[in-house]
Residue, then its C-alpha position, 0 to 999 in steps of 0.5 A: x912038081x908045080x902047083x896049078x892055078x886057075x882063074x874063074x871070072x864071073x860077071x858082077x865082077x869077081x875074080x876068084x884065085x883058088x888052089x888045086x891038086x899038083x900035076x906033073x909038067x909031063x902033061x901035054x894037054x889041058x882038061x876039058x873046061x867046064x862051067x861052075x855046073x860041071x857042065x863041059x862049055x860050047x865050043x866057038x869058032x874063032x873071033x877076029x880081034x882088032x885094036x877096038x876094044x868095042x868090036x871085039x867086045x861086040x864079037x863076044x856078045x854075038x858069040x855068047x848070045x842065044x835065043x833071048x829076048x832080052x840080054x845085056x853085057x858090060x864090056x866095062x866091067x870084063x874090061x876092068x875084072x880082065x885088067x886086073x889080071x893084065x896087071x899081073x900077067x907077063x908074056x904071050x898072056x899079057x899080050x893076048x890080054x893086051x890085044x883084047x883090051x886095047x891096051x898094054x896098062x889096064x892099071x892106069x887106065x883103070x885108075x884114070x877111069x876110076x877118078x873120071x866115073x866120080x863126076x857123074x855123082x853130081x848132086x841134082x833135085x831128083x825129088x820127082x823121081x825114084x831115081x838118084x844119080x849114081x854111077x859106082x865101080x868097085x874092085x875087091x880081092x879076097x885072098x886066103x889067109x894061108x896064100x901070099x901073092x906077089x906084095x907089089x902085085x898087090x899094091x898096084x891092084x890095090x893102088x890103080x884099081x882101088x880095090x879092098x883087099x882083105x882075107x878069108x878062110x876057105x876051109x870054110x867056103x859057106x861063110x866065104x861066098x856069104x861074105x862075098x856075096x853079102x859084098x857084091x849085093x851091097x855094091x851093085x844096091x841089091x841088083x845082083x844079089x849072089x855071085x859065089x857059090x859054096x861049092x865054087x870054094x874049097x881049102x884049095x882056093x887062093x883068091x877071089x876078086x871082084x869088080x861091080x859096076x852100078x848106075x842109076x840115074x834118072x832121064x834129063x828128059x822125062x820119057x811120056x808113057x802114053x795109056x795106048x798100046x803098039x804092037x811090037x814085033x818080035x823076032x819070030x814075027x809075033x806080036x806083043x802089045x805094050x805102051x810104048x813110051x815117048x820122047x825127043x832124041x838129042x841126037x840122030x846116027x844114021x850107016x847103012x845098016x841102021x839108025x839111033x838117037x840118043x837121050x840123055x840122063x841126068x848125070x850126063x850120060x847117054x842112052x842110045x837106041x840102035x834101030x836095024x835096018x833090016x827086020x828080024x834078028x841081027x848081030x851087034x857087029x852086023x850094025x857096025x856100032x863103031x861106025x854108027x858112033x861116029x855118024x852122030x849128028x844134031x841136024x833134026x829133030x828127033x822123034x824116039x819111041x821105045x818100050x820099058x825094060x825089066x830084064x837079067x842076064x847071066x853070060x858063062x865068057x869062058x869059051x867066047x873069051x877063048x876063042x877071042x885069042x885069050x886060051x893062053x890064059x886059060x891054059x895051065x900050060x902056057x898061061x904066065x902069071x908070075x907078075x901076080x904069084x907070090x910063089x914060085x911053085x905056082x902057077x895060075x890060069x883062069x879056068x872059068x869067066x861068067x857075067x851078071x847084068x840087070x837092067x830097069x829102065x821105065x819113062x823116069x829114068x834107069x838103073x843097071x849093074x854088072x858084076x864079073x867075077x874070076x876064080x883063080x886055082x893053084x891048076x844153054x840160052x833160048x832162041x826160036x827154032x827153026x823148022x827142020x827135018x824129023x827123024x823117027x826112029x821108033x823101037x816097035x821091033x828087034x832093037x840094040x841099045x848102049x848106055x854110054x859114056x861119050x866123053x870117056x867113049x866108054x861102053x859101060x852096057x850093051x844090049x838087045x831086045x828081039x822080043x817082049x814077053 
């Protein structure tokens, strides 16, 4: 009889391996998939994945998006949580991985990446504002003092990845999630406070890793907060007033079914705000945001009004992820992991993905983080301007945003706001 294995993924970024009861290779089915609530997940129909990582990480973020006014995802953090197990899967996983990713080597990605996010670290004078410049990945991976796992599964992870690897008794799974929550409070600056439960940890658990992302930064252009409220429509056709506030954009983007303009932050990074054409609600993918990217232009002037934003959202990805061709993965019968296992007996899977996201964004600049997490079981100079065209672009209804690392083409968040509260 083998062991079985299953992966949870949680959104900061963990990923927890943990062990489960033997089952016998006679079995022909898998069991429903249920959420860390013990509550059976939503089916959905199936996600048409291409070779751009940002449309189908789009897809995923329409397929779990339900009746909010405001959620945000970071298809980075899934990115790299899912690149550390691409690094250890082999097969039909590996490849479904691959296609999701765009890439068939998460690890050097992960690793070029990692040392490219250290240049927005520069030291600027933020003396004005609350906010520093920050822009933090971190990758963990806790295993059971009582397991081994593959030791160059380990080195590459620890290597590529820049993960702290270290072990904890989960005989005692109270002092684990403490741990472990203690870790990702500290990486995301207490943004994201808790990831594990007690109750997701027993003796069986194997594993557990995690992957944070942070940033903060203030705005290179202070935003005006004018004293004045607008109205903002939302989705339902109510209004809400609030102070909406006030800057020039850097740059303008325009396809037929909307328009954006960017600013920039301090550190280099940008904030693009997506404007749809049409009123009311709409998908990601419906804006054709590949597309839109790749409109932008510094031909006007620009004009960008948008509201302040304080908001969290938690995303259980199991069944999107499933029904964006990764069920393999999650299939106790046909997931491959042996790249990752230390024991031939075993055999892991993932069983569950959630996803944690916070964003504070006011006139003086922004901070956000990300934390996704998996358990796994054993089942330039001045010149006078000329006059030009302006571009107005104002966020007074249903809008999307990116906060976006251009020179990496990175979408470190997305988000969409249809109401305000």
């Amino acid at each position: 009889m083998k062991k079985i294995i299953s992966i949870v993924l949680a959104l900061t970024s963990i990923l927890t391996l943990t062990a489960c009861s033997e089952r016998t290779t006679s079995q022909t089915s898998e069991p429903p998939a249920q959420s860390v609530t013990g509550q059976e997940h939503k089916a959905f129909s199936p996600i048409e994945i291409t070779s751009d990582n940002v449309l189908n990480s789009v897809r995923v973020f329409d397929t779990m998006y339900e009746d909010k006014d405001s959620a945000m995802f970071s298809p980075l953090s899934l990115n790299l949580c899912l690149g550390m197990l691409e690094t250890g899967a082999a097969g039909s996983t590996k490849t479904a991985l691959d296609n999701y990713l765009g890439t068939a080597d998460s690890a050097a990605f992960a690793k070029e990446y990692l040392e490219h996010a250290k240049s927005f670290n520069t030291e600027v004078d933020n003396s004005y504002t609350k906010y520093k410049n920050v822009y933090e990945i971190a990758n963990s991976f806790w295993a059971s003092d009582s397991r081994e796992f593959n030791a160059d599964y380990i080195t590459r992870v620890k290597d590529s990845f820049g993960a702290e690897i270290d072990t904890l008794d989960f005989t005692n799974p109270t002092k684990s999630a403490e741990i472990i929550n203690d870790w990702a409070d500290e990486k995301t600056h207490k943004m994201i406070p808790t990831i594990i439960r007690p109750d997701q940890l027993s003796a069986d658990t194997a594993a557990v890793a995690v992957n944070t992302v942070y940033f903060e930064s203030a705005w290179s252009d202070e935003w005006y907060l004018p004293e004045e409220q607008e109205d903002f429509t939302n989705a339902d056709g109510t209004t809400t007033k609030t102070a909406l506030m006030r800057n020039g954009g850097s740059a303008y983007f325009e396809n037929d079914s909307a328009e954006a303009f960017s600013v920039y932050y301090k550190n280099g990074m940008q904030f693009i705000g997506i404007l749809p054409k049409k009123t009311g609600d709409f998908t990601l993918e419906s804006l054709d945001i590949p597309a839109l990217l790749k409109s932008e232009t510094h031909d006007y002037d620009v004009s960008a009004r948008m509201p302040k934003l304080d908001f969290e959202t938690e995303f259980p990805l199991t069944d999107a992820l499933k029904a964006a061709g990764l069920s393999d993965v999650f299939s106790p019968l046909n997931s491959d992991f042996t790249p990752m296992q230390g024991n031939a007996d075993e055999h892991f899977y993932l069983s569950e993905v959630i996803q944690k996201t916070k964003l504070e964004l006011d006139e003086e600049g922004t901070r956000a983080s990300a934390v996704t997490a998996a358990i796994m079981n054993e089942t330039a100079e001045a010149v006078i301007p000329e006059e030009r065209e302006l571009k107005e672009v104002f966020l007074n209804r249903p809008f999307a945003f990116l906060i976006y690392d251009g020179e990496a083409e990175q979408t470190v968040f997305l988000g969409k706001v249809t109401g305000l509260q």
